[in-house]
TORKOL-4160 file (C-alpha; in steps of 0.2 Angstrom, whole numbers, padded with zeros to 4 digits, m for minus):
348
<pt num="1" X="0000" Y="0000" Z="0000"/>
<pt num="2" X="0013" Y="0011" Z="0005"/>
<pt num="3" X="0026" Y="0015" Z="m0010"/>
<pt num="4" X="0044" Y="0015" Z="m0009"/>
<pt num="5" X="0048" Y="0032" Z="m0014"/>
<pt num="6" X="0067" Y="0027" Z="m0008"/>
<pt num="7" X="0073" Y="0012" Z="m0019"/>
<pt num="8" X="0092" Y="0013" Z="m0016"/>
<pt num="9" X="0095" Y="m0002" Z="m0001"/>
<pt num="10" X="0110" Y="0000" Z="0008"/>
<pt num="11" X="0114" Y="m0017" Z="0019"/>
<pt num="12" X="0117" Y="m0012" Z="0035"/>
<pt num="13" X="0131" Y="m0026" Z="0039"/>
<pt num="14" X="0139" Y="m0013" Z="0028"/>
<pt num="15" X="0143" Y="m0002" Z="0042"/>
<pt num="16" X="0144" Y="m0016" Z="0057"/>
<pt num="17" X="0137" Y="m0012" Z="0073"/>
<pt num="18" X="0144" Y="0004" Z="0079"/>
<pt num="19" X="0145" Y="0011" Z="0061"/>
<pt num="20" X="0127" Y="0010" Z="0061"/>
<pt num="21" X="0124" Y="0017" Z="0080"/>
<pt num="22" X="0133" Y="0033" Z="0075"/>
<pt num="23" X="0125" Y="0034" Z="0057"/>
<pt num="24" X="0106" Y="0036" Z="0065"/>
<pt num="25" X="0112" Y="0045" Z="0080"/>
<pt num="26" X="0121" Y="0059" Z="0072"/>
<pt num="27" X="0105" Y="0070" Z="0072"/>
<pt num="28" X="0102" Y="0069" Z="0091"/>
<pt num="29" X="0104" Y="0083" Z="0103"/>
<pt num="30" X="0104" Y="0086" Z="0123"/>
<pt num="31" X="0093" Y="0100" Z="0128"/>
<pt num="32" X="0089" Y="0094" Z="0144"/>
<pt num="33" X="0099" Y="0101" Z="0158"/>
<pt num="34" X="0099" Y="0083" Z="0170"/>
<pt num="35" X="0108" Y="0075" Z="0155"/>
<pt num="36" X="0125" Y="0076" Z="0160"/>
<pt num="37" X="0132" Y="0063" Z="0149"/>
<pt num="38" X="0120" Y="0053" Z="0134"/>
<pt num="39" X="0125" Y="0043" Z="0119"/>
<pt num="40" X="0142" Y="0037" Z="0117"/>
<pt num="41" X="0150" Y="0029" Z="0135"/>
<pt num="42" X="0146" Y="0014" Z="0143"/>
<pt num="43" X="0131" Y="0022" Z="0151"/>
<pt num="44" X="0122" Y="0039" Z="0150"/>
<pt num="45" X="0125" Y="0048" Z="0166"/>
<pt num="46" X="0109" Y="0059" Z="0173"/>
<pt num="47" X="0107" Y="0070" Z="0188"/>
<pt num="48" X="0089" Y="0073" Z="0193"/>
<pt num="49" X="0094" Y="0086" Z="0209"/>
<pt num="50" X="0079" Y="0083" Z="0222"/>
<pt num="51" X="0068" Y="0079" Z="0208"/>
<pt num="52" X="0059" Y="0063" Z="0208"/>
<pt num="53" X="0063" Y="0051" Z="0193"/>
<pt num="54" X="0048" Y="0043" Z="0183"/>
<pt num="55" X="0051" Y="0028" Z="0171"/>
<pt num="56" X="0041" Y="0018" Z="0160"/>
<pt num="57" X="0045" Y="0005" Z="0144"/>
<pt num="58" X="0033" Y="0001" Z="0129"/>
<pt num="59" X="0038" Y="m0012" Z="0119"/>
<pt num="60" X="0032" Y="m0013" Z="0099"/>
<pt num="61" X="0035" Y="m0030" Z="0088"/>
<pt num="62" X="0028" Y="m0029" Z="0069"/>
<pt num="63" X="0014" Y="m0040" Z="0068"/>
<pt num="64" X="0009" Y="m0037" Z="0083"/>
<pt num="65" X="0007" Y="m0018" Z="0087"/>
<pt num="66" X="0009" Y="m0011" Z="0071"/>
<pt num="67" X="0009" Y="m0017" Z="0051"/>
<pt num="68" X="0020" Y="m0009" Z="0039"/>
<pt num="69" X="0008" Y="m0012" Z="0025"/>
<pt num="70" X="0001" Y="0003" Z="0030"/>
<pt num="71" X="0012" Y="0010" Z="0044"/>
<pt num="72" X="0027" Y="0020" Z="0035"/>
<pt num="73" X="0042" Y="0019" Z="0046"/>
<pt num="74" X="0045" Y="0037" Z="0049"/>
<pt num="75" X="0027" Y="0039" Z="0058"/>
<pt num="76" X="0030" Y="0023" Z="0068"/>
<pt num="77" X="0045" Y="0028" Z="0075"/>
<pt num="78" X="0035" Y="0046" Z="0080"/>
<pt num="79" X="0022" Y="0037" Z="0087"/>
<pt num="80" X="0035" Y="0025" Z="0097"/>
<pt num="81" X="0043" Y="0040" Z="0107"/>
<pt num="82" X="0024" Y="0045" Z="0110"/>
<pt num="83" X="0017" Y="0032" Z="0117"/>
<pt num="84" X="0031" Y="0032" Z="0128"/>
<pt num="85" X="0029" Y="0049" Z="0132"/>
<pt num="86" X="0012" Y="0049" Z="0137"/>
<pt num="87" X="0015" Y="0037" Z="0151"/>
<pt num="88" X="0028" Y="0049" Z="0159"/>
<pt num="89" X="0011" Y="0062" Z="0156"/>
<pt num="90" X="0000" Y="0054" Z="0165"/>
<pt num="91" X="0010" Y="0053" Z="0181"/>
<pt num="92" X="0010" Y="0072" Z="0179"/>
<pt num="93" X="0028" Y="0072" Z="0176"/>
<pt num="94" X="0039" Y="0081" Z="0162"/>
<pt num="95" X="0047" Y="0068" Z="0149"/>
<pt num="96" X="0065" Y="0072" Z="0149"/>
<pt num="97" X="0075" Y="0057" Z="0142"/>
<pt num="98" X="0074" Y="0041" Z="0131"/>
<pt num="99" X="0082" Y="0025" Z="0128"/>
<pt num="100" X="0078" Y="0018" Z="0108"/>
<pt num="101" X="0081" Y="0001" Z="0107"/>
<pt num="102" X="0077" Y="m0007" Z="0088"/>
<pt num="103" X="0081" Y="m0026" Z="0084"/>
<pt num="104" X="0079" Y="m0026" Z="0065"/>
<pt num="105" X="0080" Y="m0043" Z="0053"/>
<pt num="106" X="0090" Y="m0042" Z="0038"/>
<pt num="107" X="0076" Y="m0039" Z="0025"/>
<pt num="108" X="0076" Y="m0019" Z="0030"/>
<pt num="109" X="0091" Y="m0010" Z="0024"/>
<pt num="110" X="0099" Y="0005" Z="0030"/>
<pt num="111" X="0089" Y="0019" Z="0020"/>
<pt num="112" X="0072" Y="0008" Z="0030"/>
<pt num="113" X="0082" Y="0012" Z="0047"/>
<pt num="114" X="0084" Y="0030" Z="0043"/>
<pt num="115" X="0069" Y="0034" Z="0041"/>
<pt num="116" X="0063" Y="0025" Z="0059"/>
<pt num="117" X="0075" Y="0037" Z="0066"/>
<pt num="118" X="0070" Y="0052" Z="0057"/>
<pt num="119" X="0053" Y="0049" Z="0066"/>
<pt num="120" X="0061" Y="0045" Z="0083"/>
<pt num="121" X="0070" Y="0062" Z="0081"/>
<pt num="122" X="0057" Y="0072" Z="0075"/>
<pt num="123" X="0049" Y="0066" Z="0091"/>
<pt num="124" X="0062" Y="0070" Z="0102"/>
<pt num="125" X="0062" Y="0086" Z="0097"/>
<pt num="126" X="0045" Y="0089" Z="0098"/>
<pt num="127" X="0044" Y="0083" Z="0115"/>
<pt num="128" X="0061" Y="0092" Z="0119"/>
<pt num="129" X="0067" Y="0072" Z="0125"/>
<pt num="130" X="0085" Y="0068" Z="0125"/>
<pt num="131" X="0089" Y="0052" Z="0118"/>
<pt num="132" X="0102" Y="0045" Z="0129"/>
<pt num="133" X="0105" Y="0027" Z="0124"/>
<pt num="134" X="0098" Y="0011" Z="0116"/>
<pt num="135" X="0104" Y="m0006" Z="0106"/>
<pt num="136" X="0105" Y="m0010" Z="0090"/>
<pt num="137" X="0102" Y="m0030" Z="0085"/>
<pt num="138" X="0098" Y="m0042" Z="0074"/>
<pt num="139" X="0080" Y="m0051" Z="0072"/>
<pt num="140" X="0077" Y="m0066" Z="0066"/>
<pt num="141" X="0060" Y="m0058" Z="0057"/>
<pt num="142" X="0052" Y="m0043" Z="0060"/>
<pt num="143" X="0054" Y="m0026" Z="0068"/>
<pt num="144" X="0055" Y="m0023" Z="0086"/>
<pt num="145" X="0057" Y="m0007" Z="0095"/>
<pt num="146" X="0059" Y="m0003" Z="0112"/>
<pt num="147" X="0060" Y="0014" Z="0121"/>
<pt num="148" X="0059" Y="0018" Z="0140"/>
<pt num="149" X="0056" Y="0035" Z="0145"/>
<pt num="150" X="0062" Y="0045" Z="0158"/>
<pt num="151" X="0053" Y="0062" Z="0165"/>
<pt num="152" X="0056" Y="0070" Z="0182"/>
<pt num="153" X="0041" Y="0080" Z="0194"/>
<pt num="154" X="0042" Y="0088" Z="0211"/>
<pt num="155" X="0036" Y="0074" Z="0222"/>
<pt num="156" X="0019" Y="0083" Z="0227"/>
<pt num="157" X="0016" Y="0085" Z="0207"/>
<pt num="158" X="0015" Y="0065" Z="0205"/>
<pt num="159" X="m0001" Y="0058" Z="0201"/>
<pt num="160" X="m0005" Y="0038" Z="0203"/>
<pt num="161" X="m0019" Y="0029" Z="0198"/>
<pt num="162" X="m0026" Y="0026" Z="0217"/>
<pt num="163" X="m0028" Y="0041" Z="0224"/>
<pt num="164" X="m0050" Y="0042" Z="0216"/>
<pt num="165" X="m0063" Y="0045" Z="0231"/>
<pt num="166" X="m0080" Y="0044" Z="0232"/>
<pt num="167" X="m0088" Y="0058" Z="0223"/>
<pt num="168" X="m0075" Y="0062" Z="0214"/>
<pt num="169" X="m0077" Y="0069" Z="0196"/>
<pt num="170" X="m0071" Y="0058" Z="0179"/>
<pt num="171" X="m0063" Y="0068" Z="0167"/>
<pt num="172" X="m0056" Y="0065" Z="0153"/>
<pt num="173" X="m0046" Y="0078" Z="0137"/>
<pt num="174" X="m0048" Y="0078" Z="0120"/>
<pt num="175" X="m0060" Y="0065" Z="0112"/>
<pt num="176" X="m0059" Y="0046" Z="0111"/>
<pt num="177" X="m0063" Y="0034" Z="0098"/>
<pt num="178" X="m0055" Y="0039" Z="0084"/>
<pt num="179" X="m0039" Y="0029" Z="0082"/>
<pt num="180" X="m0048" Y="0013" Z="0083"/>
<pt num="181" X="m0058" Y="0020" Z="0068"/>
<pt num="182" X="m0044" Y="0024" Z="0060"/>
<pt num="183" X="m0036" Y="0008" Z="0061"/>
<pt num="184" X="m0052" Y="0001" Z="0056"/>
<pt num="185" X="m0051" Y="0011" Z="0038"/>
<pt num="186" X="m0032" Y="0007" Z="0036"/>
<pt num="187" X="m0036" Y="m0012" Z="0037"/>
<pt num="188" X="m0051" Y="m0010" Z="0025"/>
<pt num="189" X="m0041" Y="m0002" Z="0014"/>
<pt num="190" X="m0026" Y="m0015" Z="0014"/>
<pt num="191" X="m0038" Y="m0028" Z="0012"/>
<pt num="192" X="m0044" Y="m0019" Z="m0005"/>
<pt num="193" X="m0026" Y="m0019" Z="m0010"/>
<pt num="194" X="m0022" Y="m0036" Z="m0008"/>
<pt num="195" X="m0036" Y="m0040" Z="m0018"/>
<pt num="196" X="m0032" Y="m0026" Z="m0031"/>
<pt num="197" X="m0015" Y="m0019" Z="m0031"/>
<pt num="198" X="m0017" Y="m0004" Z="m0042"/>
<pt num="199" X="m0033" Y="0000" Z="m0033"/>
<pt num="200" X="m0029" Y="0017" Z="m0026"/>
<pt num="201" X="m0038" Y="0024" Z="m0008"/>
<pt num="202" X="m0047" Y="0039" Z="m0006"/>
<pt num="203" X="m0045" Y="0044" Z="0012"/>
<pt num="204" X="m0050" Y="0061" Z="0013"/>
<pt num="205" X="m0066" Y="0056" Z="0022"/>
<pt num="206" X="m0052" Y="0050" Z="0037"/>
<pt num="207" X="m0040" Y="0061" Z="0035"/>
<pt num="208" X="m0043" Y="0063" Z="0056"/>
<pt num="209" X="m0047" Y="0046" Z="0061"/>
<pt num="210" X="m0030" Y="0041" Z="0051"/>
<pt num="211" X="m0019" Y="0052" Z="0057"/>
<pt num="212" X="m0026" Y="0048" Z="0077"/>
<pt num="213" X="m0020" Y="0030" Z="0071"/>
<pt num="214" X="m0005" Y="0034" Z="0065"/>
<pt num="215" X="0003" Y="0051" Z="0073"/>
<pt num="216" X="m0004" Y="0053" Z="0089"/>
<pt num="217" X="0001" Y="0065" Z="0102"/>
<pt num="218" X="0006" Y="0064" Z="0122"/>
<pt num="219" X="m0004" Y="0076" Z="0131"/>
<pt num="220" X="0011" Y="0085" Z="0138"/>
<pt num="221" X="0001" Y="0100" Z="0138"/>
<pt num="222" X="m0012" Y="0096" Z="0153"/>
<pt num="223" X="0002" Y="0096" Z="0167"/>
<pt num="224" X="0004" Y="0115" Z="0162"/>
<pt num="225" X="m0015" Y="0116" Z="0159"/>
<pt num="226" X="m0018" Y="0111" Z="0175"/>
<pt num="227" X="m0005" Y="0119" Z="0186"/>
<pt num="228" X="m0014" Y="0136" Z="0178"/>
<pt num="229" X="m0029" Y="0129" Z="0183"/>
<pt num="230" X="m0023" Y="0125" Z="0202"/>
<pt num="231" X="m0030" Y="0110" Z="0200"/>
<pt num="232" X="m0023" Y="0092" Z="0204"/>
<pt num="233" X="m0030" Y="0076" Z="0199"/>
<pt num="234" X="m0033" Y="0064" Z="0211"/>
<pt num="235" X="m0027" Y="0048" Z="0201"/>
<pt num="236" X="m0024" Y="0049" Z="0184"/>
<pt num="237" X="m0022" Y="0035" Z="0169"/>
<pt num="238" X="m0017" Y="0037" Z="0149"/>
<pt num="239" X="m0030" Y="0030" Z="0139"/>
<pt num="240" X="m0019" Y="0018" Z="0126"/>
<pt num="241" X="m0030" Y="0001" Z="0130"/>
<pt num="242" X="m0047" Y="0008" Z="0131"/>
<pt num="243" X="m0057" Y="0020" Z="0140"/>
<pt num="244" X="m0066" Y="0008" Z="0150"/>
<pt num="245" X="m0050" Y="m0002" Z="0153"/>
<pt num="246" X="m0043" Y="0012" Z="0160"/>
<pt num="247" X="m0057" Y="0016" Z="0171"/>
<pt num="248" X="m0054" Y="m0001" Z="0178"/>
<pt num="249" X="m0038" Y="0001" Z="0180"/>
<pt num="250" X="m0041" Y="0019" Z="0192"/>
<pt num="251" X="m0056" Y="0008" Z="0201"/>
<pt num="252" X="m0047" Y="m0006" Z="0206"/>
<pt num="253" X="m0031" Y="0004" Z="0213"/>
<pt num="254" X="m0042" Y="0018" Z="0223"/>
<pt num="255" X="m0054" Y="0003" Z="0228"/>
<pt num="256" X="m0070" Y="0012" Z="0223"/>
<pt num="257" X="m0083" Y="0012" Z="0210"/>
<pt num="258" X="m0089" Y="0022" Z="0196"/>
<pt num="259" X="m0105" Y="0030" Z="0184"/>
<pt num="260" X="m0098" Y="0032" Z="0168"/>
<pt num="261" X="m0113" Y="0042" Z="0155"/>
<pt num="262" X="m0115" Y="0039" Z="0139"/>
<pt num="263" X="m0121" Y="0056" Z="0132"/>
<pt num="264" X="m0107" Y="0065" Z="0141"/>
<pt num="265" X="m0092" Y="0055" Z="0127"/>
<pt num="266" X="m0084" Y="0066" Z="0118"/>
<pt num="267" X="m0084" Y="0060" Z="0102"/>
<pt num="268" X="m0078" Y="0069" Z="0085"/>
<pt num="269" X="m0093" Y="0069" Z="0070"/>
<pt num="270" X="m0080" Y="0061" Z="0059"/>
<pt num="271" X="m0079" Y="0048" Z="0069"/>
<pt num="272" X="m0099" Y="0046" Z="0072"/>
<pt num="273" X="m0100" Y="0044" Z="0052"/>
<pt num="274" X="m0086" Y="0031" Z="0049"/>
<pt num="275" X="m0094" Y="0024" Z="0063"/>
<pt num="276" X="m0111" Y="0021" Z="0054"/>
<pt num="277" X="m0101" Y="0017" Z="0037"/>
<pt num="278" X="m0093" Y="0002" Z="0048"/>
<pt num="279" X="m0109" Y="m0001" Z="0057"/>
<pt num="280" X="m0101" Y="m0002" Z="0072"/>
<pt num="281" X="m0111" Y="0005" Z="0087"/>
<pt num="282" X="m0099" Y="0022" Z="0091"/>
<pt num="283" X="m0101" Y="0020" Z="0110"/>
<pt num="284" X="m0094" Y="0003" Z="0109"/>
<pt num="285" X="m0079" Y="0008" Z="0102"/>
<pt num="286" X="m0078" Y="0025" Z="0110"/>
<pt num="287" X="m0076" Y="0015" Z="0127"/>
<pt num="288" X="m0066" Y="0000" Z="0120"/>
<pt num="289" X="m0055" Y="0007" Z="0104"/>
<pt num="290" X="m0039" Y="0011" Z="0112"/>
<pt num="291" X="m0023" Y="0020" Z="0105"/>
<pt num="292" X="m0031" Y="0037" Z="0109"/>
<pt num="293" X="m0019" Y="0042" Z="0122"/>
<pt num="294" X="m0029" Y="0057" Z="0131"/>
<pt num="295" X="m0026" Y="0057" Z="0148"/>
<pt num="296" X="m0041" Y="0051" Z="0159"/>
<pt num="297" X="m0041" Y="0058" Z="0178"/>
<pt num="298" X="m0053" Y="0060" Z="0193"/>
<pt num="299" X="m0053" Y="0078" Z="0203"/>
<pt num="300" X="m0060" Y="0085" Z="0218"/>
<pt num="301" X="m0079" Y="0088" Z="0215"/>
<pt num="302" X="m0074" Y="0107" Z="0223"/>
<pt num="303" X="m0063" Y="0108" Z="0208"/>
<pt num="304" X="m0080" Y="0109" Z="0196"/>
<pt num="305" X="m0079" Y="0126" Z="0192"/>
<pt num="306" X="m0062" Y="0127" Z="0188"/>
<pt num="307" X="m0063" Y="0116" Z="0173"/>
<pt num="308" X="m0080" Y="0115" Z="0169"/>
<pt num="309" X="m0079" Y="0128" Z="0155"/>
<pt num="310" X="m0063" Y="0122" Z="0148"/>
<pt num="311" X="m0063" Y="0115" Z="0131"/>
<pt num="312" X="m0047" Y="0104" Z="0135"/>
<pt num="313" X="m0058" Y="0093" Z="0146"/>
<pt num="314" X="m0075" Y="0085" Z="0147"/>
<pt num="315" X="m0083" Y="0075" Z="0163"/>
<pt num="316" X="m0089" Y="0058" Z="0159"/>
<pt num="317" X="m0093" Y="0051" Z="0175"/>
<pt num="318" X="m0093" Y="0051" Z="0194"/>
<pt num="319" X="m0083" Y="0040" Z="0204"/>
<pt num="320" X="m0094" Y="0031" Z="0220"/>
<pt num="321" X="m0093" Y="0016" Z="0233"/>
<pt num="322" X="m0084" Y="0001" Z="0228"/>
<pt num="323" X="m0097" Y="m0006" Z="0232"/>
<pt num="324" X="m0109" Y="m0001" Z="0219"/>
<pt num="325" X="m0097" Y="m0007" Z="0204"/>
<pt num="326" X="m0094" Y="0001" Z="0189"/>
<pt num="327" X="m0107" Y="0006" Z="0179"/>
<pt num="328" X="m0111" Y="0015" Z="0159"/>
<pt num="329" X="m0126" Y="0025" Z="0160"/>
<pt num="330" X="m0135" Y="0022" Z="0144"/>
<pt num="331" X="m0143" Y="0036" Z="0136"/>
<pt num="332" X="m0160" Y="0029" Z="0139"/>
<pt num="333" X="m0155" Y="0029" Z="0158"/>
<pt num="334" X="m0153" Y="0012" Z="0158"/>
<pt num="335" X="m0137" Y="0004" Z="0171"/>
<pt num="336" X="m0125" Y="m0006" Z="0161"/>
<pt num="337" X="m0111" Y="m0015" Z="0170"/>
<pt num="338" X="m0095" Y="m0009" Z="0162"/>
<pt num="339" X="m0083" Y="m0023" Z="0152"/>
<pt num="340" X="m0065" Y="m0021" Z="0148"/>
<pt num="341" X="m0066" Y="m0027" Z="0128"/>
<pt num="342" X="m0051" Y="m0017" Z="0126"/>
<pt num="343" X="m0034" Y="m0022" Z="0118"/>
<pt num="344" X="m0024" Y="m0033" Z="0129"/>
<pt num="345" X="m0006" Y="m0036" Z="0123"/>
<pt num="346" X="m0007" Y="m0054" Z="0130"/>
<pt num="347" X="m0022" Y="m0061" Z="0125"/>
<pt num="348" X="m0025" Y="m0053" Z="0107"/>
């Protein structure tokens, strides 16, 4: 689906291991000032003051989490430093450092690599991350990539996922949905390939849902937005699995339950129309897709009127006993058990 508009294939055993670690690292920089040593010694040396330190590891194998009929290599290695990234965000931490690990089979050649790391750098640099360290190795088939992400936050900035009471609001940014959608699209439109190869795809109609799939964004912003806000979230979650996955997640660590309301999803009227061309039922997916990665987050119900005018953030739900479960309330008023039918990296 994707053409190659790079044909010249340069073997990487051409340059050997460290010829090709210094060819795709060339472009990085170090902005961040706790970088006190990065790429090039037996470890990168960091120094965090009387900062706490955050860390989190995504891993990403072909096949698996991403398919390169449709997925060029400079947006997956953007959306590889993302999703990284949005973990450190929703511990309401700064992202400050990465580590890019890439194991890589021998059916990618060099100009296939650069183009991974063009992404990875374009990221760095939009997310001002310095990328510190990594590993280059071979694969037996397939692409793999692993980053960790470092970030740093005063220790009464942190937010983890068990801190929800009773009462407390359900919020969550942007809107949710629309990747899922878009991948939805991208694999209707590689299975008309397969079957016609000169078929080309009109995607103007997805131009949204697409681009959610395949360049998403961290919400680095919301730390600020909040701060400006004087507002802390009591627990908070990124939503890459699934909304209700998420809310789960929050439930189970702060022991309570939770309303979530239909009418109140925020939901994009690109996504509602692809939805009905699928005729997939949008709340379903809105809850279940995944890959959005908006931040989802309880606060204080005396926070209300901070946010309740703020167009970054809408509020879904309440949180209540443990006792009384966790609940979707229909549009009809009707009490629905919620269900995790989000992705799970295990069992899919």
């Amino acid at each position: 689906m994707i053409e190659d508009k790079n044909p010249q294939r340069t073997s990487i055993a051409q340059l050997g291991e460290f010829g090709l670690i210094d060819h795709l690292t060339k472009n990085f920089e170090i902005n961040q000032s706790s970088t006190l040593k990065g790429i090039g010694d037996d470890a990168a040396v960091l120094d965090f003051k009387d900062k706490k330190v955050v860390v989190s590891t995504d891993l990403l194998i072909e096949g698996v989490h991403f398919d390169l009929a449709y997925m060029p290599l400079k947006h997956l290695g953007y959306k590889a430093v993302v999703v990284n990234v949005s973990d450190i965000c929703a511990m309401n931490a700064k992202a400050t450092q990465i580590t890019v690990s890439v194991a890589v089979s021998n059916r990618f050649p060099l100009e296939a690599l650069e183009e991974l790391f063009a992404g990875i750098t374009h990221a760095a640099a939009e997310y001002k991350v310095d990328v510190i360290g990594g590993d280059t190795t071979s694969s037996q088939k397939g692409l793999i990539i692993s980053i960790t992400a470092i970030g740093e936050a005063n220790e009464d900035e942190i937010v983890y996922r068990n801190g929800a009471k009773e009462t407390d609001l359900l919020v969550v940014t942007g809107d949710i949905g629309a990747a899922y959608m878009g991948l939805q699209v991208l694999e209707r439109e590689k299975q008309v390939f397969q079957v016609n190869p000169n078929s080309q795809p009109d995607l103007d109609a997805y131009t949204y849902l697409i681009e959610r799939q395949l360049k998403p964004e961290a919400r680095k912003d919301v730390r600020t937005l909040l701060h400006a806000l004087e507002v802390k979230p009591t627990a908070m979650i990124d939503i890459s699995d699934g909304l209700s996955s998420e809310i789960m997640h929050i439930c189970k660590q702060s022991k309570v339950g939770c309303n979530l309301y239909e009418d109140k999803l925020p939901i994009d009227p690109q996504f509602i129309n692809v939805c009905e061309e699928f005729n997939i039922d949008s709340t379903t997916v809105a809850i279940n897709g995944g890959e959005d990665y908006e931040l989802l987050f309880t606060i204080s119900i005396q926070d209300f009127e901070k946010i309740k005018a703020n167009p970054n953030f809408t509020i879904i739900g309440h949180m209540t006993q443990e006792s009384e479960g966790i609940h979707l309330i229909t549009r009809a008023n009707t009490k629905i058990p919620l269900k995790a039918r989000g992705w799970d990296a295990i069992s899919e």
